[in-house]
C-alpha positions as YAML, in Angstrom:
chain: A
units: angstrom
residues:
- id: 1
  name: UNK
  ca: [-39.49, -3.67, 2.29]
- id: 2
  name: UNK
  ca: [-35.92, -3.86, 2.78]
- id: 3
  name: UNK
  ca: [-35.05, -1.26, -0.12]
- id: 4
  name: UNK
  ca: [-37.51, 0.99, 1.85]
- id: 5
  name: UNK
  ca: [-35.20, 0.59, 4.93]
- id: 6
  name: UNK
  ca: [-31.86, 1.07, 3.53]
- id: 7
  name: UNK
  ca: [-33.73, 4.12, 1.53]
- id: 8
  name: UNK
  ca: [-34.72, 5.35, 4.97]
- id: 9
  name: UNK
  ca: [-31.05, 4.45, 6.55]
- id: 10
  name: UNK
  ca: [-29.40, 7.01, 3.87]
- id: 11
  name: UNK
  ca: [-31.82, 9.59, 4.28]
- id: 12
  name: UNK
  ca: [-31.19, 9.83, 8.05]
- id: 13
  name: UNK
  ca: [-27.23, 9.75, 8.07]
- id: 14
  name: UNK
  ca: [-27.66, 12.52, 5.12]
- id: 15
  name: UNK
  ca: [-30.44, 14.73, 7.41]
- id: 16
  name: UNK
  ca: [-28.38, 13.98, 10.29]
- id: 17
  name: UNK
  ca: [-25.25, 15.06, 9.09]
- id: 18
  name: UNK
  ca: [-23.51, 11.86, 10.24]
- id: 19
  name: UNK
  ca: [-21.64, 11.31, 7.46]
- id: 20
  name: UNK
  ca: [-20.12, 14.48, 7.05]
- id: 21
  name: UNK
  ca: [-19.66, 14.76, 11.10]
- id: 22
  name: UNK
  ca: [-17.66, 11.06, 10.61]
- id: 23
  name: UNK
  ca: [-15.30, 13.03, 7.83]
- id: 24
  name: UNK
  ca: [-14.86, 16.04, 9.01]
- id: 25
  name: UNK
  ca: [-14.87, 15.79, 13.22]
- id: 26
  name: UNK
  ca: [-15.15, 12.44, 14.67]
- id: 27
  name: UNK
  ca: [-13.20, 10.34, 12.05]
- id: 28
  name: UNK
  ca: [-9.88, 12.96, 11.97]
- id: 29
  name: UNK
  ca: [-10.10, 12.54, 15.75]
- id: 30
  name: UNK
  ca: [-10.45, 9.24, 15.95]
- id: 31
  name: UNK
  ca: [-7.35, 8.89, 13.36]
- id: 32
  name: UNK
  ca: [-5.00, 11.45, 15.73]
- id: 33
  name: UNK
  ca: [-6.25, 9.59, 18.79]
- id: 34
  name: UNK
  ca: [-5.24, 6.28, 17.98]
- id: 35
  name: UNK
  ca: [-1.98, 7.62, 16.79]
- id: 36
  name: UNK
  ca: [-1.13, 9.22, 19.19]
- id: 37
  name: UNK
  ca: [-1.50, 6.28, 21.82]
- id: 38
  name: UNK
  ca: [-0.33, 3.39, 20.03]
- id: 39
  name: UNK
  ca: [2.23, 5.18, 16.75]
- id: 40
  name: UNK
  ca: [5.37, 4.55, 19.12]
- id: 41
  name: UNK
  ca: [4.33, 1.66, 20.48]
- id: 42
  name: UNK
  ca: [7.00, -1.21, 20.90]
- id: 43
  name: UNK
  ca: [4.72, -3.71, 18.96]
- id: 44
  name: UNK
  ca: [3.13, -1.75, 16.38]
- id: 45
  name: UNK
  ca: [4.39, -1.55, 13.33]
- id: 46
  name: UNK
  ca: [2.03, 0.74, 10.83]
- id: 47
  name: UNK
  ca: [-1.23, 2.14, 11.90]
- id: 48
  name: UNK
  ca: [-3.00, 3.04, 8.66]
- id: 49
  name: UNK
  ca: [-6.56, 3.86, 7.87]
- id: 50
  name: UNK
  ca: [-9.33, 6.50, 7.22]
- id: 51
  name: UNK
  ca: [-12.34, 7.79, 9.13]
- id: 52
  name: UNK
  ca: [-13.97, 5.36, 11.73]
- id: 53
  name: UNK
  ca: [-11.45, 2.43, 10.40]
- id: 54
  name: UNK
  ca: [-8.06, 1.48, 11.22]
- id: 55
  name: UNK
  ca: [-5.49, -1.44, 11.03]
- id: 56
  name: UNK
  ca: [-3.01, -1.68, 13.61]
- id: 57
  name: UNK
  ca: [0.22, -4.15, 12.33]
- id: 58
  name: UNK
  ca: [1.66, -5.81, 15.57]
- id: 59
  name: UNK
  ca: [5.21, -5.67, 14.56]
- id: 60
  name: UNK
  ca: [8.04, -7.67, 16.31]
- id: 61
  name: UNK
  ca: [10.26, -4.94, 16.08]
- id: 62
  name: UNK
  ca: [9.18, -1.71, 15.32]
- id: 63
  name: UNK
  ca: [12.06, 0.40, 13.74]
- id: 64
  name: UNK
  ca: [12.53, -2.16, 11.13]
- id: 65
  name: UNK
  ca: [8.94, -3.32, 10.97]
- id: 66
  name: UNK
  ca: [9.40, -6.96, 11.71]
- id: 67
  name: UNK
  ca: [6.75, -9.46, 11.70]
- id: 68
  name: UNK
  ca: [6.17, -12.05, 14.58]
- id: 69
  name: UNK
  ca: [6.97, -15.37, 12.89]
- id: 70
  name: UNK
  ca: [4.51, -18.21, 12.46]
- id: 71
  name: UNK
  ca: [5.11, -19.64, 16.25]
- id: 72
  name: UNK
  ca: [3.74, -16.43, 17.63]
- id: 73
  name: UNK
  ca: [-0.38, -15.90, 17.27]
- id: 74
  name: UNK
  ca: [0.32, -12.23, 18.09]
- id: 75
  name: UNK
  ca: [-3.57, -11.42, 16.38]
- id: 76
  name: UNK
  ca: [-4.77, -13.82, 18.76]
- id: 77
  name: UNK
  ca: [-2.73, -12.59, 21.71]
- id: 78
  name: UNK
  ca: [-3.65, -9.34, 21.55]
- id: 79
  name: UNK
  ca: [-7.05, -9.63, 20.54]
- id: 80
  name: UNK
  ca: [-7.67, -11.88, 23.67]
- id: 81
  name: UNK
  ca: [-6.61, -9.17, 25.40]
- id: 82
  name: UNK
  ca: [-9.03, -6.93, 23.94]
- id: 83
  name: UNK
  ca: [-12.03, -9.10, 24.59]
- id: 84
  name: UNK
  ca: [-10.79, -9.04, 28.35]
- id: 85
  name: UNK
  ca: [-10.94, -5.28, 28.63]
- id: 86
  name: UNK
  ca: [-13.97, -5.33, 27.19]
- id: 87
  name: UNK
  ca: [-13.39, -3.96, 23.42]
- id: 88
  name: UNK
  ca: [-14.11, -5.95, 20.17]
- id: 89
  name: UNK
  ca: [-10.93, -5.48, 17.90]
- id: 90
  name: UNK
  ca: [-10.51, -7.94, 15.10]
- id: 91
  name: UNK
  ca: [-7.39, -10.20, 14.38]
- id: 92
  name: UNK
  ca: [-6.77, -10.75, 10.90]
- id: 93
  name: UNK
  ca: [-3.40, -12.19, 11.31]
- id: 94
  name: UNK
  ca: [-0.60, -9.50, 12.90]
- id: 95
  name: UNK
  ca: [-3.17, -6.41, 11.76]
- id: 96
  name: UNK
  ca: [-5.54, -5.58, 14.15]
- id: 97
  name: UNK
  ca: [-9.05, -3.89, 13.17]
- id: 98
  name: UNK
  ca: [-11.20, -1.40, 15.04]
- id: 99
  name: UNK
  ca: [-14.69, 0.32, 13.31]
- id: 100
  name: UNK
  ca: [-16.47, 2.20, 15.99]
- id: 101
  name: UNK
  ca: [-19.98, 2.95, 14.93]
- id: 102
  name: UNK
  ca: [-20.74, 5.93, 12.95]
- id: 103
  name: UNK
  ca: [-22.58, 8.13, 15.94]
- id: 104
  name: UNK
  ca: [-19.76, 7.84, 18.22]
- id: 105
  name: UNK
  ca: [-18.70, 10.44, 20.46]
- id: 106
  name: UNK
  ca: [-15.21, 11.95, 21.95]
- id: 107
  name: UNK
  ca: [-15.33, 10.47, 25.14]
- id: 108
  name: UNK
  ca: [-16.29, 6.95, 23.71]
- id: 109
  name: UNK
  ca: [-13.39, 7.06, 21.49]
- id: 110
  name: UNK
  ca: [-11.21, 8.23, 24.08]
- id: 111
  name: UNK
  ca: [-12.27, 5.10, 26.05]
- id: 112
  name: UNK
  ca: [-11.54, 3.10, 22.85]
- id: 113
  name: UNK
  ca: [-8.59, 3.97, 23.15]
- id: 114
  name: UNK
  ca: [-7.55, 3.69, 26.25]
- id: 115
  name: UNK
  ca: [-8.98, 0.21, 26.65]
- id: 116
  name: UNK
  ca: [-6.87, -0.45, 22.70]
- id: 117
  name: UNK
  ca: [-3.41, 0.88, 24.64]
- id: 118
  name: UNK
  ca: [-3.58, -1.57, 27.90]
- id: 119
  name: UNK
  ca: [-4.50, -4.55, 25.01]
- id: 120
  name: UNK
  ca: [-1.51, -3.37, 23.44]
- id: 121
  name: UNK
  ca: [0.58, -3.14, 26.63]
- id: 122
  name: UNK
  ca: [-0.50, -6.57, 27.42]
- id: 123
  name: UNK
  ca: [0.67, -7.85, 24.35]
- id: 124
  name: UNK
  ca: [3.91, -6.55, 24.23]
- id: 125
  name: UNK
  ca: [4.57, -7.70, 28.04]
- id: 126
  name: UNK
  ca: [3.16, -11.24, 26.79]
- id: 127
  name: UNK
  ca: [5.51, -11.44, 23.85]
- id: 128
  name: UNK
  ca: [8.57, -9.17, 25.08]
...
């Protein structure tokens, strides 16, 4: 039963186009977005990532790409943040994660974001 399901899964993103709408449309945007908001921002150091996925380093200083040292919980700070404006991001140390779903649509990743930038703005008032 559950082979029949993931069968069925991958024959609707391939009928649906979603995967090629992800690589081609939604992901690039998504990428240029996100770069775009947060690529000179004071606490990021590296934004890297493909498609619907992205890592965000929290850097202490930016230019040089220096990391917060062990006293500062900056994935914790700035996730908490996130949770509070209402967006899931994931702290894995200083790198934060974001995966919006697969169907998601220009304004929902323009509200993404947004909602990512004030999180990050938070932080860096927090730690500055």
């Amino acid at each position: 039963m559950a082979a029949a399901v993931a069968v069925a899964n991958l024959k609707l993103l391939r009928d649906e186009g979603i995967v090629e709408r992800v690589k081609n449309d939604i992901g690039p945007y998504f990428q240029r977005r996100l770069r775009d908001a947060l690529g000179d921002h004071p606490v990021v150091g590296e934004i890297a990532g493909a498609g619907l996925v992205a890592g965000v380093q929290l850097a202490r200083d930016r230019d040089r790409r220096e990391r917060f040292g062990a006293d500062v919980d900056i994935g914790t700070i700035c996730r908490d943040f996130c949770f509070n404006g209402n967006l899931i991001m994931r702290a894995t140390g200083d790198r934060m994660l974001l995966s919006p779903p697969l169907v998601i649509r220009e304004a929902e990743v323009d509200e993404i974001v947004d909602k990512a930038k004030r999180a990050f703005d938070a932080t860096a008032e927090r730690v500055g």
